[in-house]
SEVEX-189120 format. One record per residue (C-alpha): residue number from 0; residue in one letter; x negated, y negated, z negated. Coordinates in steps of 0.02 Angstrom, whole numbers, m for minus. Layout:
<rs>
[r NUM, 'a', [X, Y, Z]]
...
</rs>
This chain:
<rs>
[r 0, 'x', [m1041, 4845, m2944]]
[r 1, 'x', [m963, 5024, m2923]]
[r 2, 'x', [m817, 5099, m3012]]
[r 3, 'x', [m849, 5231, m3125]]
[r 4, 'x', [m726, 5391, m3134]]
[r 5, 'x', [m738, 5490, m3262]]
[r 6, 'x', [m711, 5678, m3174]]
[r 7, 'x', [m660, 5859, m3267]]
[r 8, 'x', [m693, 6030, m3207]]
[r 9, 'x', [m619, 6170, m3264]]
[r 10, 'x', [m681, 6345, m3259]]
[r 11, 'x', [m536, 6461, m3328]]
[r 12, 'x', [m602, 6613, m3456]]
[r 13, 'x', [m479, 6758, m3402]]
[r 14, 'x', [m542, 6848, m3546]]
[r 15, 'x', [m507, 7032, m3558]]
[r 16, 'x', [m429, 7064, m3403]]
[r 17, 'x', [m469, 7036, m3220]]
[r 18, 'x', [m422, 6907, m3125]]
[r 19, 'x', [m271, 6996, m3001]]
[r 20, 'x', [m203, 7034, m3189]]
[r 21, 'x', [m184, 6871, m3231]]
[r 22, 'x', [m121, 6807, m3067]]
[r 23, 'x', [2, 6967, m3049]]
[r 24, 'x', [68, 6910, m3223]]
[r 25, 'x', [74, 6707, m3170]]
[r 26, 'x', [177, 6749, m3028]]
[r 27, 'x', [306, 6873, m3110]]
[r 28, 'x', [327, 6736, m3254]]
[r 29, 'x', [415, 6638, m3104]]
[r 30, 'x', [485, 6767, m3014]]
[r 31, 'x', [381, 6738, m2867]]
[r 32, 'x', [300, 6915, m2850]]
[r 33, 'x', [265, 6970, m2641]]
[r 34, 'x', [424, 7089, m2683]]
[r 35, 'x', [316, 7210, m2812]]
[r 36, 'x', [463, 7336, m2843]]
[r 37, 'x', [486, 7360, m3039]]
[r 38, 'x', [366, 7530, m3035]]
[r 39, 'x', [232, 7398, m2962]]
[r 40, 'x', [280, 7272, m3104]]
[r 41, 'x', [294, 7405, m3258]]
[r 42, 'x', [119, 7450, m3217]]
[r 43, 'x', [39, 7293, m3230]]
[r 44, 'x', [135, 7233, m3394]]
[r 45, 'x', [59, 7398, m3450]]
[r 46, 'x', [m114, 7351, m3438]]
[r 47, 'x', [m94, 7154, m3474]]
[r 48, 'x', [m110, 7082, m3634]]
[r 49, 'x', [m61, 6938, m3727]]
[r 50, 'x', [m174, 6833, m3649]]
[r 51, 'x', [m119, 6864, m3476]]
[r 52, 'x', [48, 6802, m3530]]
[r 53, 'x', [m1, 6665, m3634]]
[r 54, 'x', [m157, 6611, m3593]]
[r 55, 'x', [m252, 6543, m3734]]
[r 56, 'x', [m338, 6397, m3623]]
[r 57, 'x', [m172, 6323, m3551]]
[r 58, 'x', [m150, 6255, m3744]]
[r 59, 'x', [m333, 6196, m3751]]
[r 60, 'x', [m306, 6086, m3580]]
[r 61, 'x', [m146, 6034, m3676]]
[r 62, 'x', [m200, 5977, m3825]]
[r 63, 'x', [m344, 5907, m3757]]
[r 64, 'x', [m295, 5817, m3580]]
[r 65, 'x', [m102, 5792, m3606]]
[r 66, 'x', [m66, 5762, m3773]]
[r 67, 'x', [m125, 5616, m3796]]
[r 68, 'x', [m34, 5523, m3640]]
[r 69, 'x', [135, 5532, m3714]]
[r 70, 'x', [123, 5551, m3895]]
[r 71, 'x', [43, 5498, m4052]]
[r 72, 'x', [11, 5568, m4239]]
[r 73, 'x', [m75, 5701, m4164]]
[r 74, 'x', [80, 5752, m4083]]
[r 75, 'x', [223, 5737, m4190]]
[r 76, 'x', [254, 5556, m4127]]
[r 77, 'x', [333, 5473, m3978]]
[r 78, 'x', [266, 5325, m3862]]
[r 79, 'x', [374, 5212, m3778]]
[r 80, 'x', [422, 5302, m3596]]
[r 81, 'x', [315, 5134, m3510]]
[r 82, 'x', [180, 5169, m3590]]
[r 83, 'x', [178, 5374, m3563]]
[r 84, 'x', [195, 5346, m3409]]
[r 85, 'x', [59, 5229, m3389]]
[r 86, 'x', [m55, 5352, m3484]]
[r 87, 'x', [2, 5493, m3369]]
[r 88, 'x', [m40, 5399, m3218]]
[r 89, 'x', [m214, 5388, m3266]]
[r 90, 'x', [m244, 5555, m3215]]
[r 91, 'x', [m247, 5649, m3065]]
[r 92, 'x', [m272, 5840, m3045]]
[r 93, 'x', [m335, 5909, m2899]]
[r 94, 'x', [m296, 6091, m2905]]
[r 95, 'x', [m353, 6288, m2812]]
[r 96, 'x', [m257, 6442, m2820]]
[r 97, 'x', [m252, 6497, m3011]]
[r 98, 'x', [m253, 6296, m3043]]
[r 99, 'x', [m80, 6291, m2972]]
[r 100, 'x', [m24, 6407, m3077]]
[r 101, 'x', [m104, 6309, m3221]]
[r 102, 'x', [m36, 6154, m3183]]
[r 103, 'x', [133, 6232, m3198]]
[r 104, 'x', [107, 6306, m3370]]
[r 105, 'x', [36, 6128, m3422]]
[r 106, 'x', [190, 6044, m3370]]
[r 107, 'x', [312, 6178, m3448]]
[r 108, 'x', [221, 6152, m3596]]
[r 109, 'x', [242, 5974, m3582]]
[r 110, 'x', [416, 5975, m3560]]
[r 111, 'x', [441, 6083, m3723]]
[r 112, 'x', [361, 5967, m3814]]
[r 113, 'x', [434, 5814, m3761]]
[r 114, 'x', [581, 5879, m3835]]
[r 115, 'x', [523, 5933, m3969]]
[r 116, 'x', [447, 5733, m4010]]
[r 117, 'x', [620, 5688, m3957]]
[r 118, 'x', [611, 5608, m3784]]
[r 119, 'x', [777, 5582, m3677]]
[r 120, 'x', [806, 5716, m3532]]
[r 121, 'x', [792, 5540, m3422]]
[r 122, 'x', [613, 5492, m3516]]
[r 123, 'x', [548, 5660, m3477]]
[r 124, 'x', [594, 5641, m3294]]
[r 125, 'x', [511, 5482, m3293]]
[r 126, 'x', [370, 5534, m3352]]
[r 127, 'x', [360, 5707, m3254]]
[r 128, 'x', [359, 5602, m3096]]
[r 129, 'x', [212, 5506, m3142]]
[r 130, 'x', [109, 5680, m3146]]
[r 131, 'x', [0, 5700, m2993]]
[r 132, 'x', [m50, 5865, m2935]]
[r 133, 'x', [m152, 5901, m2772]]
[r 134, 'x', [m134, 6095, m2749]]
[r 135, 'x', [m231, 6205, m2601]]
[r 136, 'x', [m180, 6376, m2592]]
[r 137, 'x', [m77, 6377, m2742]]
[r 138, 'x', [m63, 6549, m2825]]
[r 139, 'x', [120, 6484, m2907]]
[r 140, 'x', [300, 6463, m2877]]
[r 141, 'x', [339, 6311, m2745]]
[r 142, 'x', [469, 6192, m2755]]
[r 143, 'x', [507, 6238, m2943]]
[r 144, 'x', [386, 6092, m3013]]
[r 145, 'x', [477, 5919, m3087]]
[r 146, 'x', [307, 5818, m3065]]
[r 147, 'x', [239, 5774, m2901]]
[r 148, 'x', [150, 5935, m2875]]
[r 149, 'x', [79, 5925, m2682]]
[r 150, 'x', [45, 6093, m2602]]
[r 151, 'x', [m34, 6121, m2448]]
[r 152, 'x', [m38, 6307, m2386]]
[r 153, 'x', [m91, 6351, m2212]]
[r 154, 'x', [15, 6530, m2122]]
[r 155, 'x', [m163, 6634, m2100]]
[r 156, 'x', [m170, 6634, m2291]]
[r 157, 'x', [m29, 6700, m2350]]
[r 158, 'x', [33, 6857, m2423]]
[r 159, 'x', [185, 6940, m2334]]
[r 160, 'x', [358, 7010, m2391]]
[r 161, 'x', [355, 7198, m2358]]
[r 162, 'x', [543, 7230, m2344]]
[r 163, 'x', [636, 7144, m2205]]
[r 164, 'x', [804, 7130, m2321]]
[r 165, 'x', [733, 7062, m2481]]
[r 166, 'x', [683, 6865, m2528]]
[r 167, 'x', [586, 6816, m2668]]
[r 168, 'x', [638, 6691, m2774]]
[r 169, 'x', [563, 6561, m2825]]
[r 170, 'x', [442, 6577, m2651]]
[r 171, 'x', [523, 6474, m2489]]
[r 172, 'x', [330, 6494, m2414]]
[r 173, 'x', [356, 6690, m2419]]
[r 174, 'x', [527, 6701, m2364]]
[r 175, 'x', [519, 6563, m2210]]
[r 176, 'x', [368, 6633, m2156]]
[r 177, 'x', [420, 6794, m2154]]
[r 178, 'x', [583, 6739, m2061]]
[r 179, 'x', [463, 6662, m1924]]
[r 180, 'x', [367, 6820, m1916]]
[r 181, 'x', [533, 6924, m1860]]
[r 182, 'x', [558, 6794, m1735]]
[r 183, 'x', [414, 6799, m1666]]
[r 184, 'x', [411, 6982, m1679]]
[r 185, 'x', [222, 6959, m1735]]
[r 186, 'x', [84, 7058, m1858]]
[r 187, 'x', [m6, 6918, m1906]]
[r 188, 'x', [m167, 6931, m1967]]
[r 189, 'x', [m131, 7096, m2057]]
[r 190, 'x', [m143, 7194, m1898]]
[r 191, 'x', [m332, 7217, m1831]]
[r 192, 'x', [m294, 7248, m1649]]
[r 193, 'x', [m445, 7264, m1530]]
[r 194, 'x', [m355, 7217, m1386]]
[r 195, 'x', [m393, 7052, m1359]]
[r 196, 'x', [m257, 7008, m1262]]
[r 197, 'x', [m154, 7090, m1376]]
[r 198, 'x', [m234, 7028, m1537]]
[r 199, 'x', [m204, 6854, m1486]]
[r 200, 'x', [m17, 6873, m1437]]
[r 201, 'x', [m13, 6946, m1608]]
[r 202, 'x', [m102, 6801, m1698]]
[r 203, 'x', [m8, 6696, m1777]]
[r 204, 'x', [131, 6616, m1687]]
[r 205, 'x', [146, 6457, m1641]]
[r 206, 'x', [175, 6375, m1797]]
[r 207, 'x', [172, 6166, m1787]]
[r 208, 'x', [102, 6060, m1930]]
[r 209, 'x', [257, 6014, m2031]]
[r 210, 'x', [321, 5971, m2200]]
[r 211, 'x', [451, 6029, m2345]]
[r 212, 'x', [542, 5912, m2485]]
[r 213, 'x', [499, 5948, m2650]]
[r 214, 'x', [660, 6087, m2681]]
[r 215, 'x', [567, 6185, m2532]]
[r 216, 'x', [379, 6164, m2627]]
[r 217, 'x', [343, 5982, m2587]]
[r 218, 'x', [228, 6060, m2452]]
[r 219, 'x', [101, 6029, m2284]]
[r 220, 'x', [118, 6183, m2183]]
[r 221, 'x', [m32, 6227, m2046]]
[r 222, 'x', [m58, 6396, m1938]]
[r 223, 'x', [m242, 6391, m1968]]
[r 224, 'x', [m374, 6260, m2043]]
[r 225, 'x', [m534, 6356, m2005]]
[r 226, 'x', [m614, 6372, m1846]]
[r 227, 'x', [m629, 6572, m1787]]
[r 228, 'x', [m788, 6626, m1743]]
[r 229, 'x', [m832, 6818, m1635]]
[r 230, 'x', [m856, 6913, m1780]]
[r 231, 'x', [m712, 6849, m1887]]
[r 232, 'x', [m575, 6859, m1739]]
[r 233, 'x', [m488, 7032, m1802]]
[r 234, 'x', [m481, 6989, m1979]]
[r 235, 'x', [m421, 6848, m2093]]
[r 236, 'x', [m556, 6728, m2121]]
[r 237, 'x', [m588, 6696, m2317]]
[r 238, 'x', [m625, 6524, m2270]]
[r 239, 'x', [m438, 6486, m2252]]
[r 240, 'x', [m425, 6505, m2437]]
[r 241, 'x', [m572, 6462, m2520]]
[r 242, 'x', [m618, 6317, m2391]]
[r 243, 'x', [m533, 6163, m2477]]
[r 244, 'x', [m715, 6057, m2440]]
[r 245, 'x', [m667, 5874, m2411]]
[r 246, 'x', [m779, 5876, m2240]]
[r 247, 'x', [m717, 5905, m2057]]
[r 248, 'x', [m841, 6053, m2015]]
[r 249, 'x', [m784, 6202, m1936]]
[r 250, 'x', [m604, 6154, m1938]]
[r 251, 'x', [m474, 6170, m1835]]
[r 252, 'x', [m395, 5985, m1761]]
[r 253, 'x', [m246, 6071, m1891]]
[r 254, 'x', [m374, 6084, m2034]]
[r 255, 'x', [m450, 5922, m2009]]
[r 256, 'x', [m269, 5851, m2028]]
[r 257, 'x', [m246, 5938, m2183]]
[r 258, 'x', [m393, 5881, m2259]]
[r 259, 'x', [m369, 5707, m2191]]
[r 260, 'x', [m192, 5680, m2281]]
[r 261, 'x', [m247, 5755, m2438]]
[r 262, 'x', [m405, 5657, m2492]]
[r 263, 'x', [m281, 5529, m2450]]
[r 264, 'x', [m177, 5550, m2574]]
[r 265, 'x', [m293, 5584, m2711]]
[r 266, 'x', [m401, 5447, m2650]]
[r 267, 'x', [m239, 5322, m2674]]
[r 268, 'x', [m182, 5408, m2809]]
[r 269, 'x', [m362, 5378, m2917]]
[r 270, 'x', [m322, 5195, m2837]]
[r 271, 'x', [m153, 5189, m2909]]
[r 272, 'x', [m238, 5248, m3087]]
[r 273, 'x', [m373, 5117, m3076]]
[r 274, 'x', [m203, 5003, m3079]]
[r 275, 'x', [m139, 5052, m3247]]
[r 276, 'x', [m255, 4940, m3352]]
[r 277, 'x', [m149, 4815, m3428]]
[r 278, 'x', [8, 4875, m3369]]
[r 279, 'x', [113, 5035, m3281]]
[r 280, 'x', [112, 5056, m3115]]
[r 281, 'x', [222, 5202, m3052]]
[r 282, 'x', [147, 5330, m2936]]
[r 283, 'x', [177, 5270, m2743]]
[r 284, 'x', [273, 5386, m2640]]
[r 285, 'x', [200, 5508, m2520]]
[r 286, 'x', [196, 5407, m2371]]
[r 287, 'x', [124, 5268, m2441]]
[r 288, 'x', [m14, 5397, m2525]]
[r 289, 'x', [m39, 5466, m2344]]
[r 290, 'x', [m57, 5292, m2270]]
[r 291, 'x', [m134, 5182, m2394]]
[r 292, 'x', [m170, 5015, m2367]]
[r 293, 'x', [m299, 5045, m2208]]
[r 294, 'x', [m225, 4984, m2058]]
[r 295, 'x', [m342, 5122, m1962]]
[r 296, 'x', [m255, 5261, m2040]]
[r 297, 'x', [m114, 5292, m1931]]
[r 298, 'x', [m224, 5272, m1798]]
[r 299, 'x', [m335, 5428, m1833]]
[r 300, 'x', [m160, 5534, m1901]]
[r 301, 'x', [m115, 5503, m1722]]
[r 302, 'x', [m281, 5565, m1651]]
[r 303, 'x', [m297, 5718, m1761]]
</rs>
């Protein structure tokens, strides 16, 4: 007999406003803005509204999806921290662009109102930690989340620094990629160049899979995860952001590494969930996600 998993989708309502709005707005509330000077940033407080800077749906997924795993009374009450965390770790959010941004509003929410409800700053910790995020191309701040927010971000989608003398805070992607790029005295993918030879010195340098710690976005770096094909070669493929499919088609040996190590982790973090029946289990850490318990997996991490 199969195991069934209950699964949510969320569809966000941006109301009012369009979407680069919102986003502009959910990357200046953490200071992570690709160096907008303030002209840039005046104009688009101008034309957002309240919405955009409190969106009404972050307090429906609230109230709805993380209330009730660390409180009671509808709110106003406290559980013990075992049993919060327990609750927390029966979830698992696998996030895209916006929903980065989202899960970071969800947990600064949470965080208010733990202490409101009067949890410790050592319970709230506890129970921050047990909160699993799985983020592709997060449209947020890295490295500023206190719950085990994964990112994984490949170079060929990316939105570059213009100014060679400014950082942005808040954004380690940004800045060390942009570092890289001065290195390698490259254009990236922002330059069409139709000299071949040219165009591919130009690509994007030669950028090894690696990882950050959590202070530096708790992060998988790539170069590219989608194949190129003729037509796509001068231009950034849309693929590289929208493409977070759990298949191997079309992908880059990079890409297929990606994909590997992250349905990893959400498949042993859903594992680690199904574990929190009769008592808390605390989230495994990331190696052990990436590995699991399958003897074959370090034998195909070592192929791909």
């Amino acid at each position: 007999m199969g195991i069934i998993i209950p699964i949510y989708s969320v569809k966000y309502n941006l109301l009012q406003n369009n979407a680069p709005n919102s986003r502009g707005i959910a990357f200046s509330k953490y200071h992570a803005n690709p160096l907008n000077s303030h002209t840039d940033d005046n104009k688009l407080y101008d034309k957002a509204n309240i919405d955009d800077f409190n969106p009404k749906y972050i307090d429906v997924l609230y109230h709805k999806v993380i209330e009730p795993r660390v409180t009671v009374m509808n709110g106003k009450g406290k559980l013990s921290v075992e049993e919060a965390c327990r609750r927390m770790r029966m979830m698992t959010i696998v996030a895209h662009c916006h929903g980065g941004f989202v899960a970071l509003e969800l947990e600064k929410k949470l965080k208010s109102e733990m202490i409101k409800i009067g949890y410790t700053t050592e319970e709230q910790k506890m129970i921050l930690s047990q909160m699993l995020t799985v983020a592709h191309s997060p449209a947020c701040a890295l490295g500023v989340a206190k719950s085990q927010m994964i990112s994984f971000v490949t170079a060929a989608d990316t939105k570059w620094p213009k100014s060679a003398d400014r950082t942005i805070a808040n954004n380690f992607l940004n800045n060390y990629l942009f570092d890289r790029q001065r290195e390698h005295k490259s254009h990236f993918q922002g330059v069409i160049d139709k000299d071949e030879e040219r165009a591919a010195k130009n690509r994007i340098f030669d950028l090894k899979p690696c990882y950050f710690p959590p202070h530096q976005g708790n992060m998988f770096l790539i170069r590219e995860k989608c194949q190129r094909t003729q037509e796509d070669m001068f231009e950034v493929n849309n693929a590289e952001h929208n493409g977070i499919g759990y298949d191997y088609t079309g992908k880059t040996p990079e890409g297929q590494l990606m994909t590997y190590i992250s349905s990893n982790i959400i498949k042993n973090g859903i594992k680690n969930s199904l574990q929190q029946k009769e008592k808390f289990v605390p989230l495994p850490k990331l190696c052990a996600m990436i590995y699991g318990d399958y003897e074959e997996t370090n034998a195909k991490l070592s192929v791909l």
